[in-house]
C-alpha atoms as one frame of an Amber mdcrd trajectory, in Angstrom:
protein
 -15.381  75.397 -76.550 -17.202  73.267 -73.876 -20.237  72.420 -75.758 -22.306
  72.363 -72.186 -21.443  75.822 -72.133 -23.444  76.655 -75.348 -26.370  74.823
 -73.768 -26.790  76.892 -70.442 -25.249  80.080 -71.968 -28.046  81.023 -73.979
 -30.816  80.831 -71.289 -28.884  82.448 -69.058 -28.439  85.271 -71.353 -32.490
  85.222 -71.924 -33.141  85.736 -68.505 -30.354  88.220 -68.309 -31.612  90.312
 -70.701 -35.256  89.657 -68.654 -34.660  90.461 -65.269 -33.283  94.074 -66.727
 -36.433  94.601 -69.192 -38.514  93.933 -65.964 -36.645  96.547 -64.015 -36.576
  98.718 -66.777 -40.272  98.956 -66.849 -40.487  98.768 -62.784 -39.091 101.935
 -63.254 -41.068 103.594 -65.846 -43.973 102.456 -63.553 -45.321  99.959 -66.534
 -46.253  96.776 -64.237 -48.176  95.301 -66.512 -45.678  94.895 -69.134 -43.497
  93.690 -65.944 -45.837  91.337 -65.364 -45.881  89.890 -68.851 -42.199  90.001
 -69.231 -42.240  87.987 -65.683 -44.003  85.063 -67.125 -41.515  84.908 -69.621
 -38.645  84.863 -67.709 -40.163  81.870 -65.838 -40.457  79.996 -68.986 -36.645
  80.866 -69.646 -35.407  79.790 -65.627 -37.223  76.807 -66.075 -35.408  75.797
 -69.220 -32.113  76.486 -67.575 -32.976  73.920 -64.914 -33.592  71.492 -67.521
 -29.952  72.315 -69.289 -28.752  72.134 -65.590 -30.447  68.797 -64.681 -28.841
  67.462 -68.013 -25.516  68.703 -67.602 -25.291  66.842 -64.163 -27.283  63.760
 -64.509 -27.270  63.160 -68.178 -29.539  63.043 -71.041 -32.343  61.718 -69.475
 -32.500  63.668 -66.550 -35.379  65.348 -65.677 -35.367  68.607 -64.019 -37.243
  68.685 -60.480 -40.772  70.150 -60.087 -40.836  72.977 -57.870
């Protein structure tokens, strides 16, 4: 297996697994939990750009401040 795909795989899957916990307690009307969750998943996107920046420009890439 394409061992770039290990390194954005498991990010992805993080903020997979976010994005439904957030909605999940959108739902149940629990925003504050949302909230916290939210920051989390930030944490986790921003990662991914970093694996991303890597996989396309090499090791020392940097990702790009938003």
């Amino acid at each position: 297996m394409n061992e770039n795909l290990n390194d954005y795989a498991m990010p992805l899957i993080t903020i997979e697994r976010f994005t439904k916990q957030i909605h999940d307690l959108c739902l149940e009307h629990r925003y504050a939990e949302a909230s916290e969750a939210a920051l989390h998943l930030g944490v986790e996107v921003r990662i991914l750009q970093g694996v991303l920046a890597i996989m396309e420009n090499g090791p020392s890439a940097r990702p790009r401040s938003s």
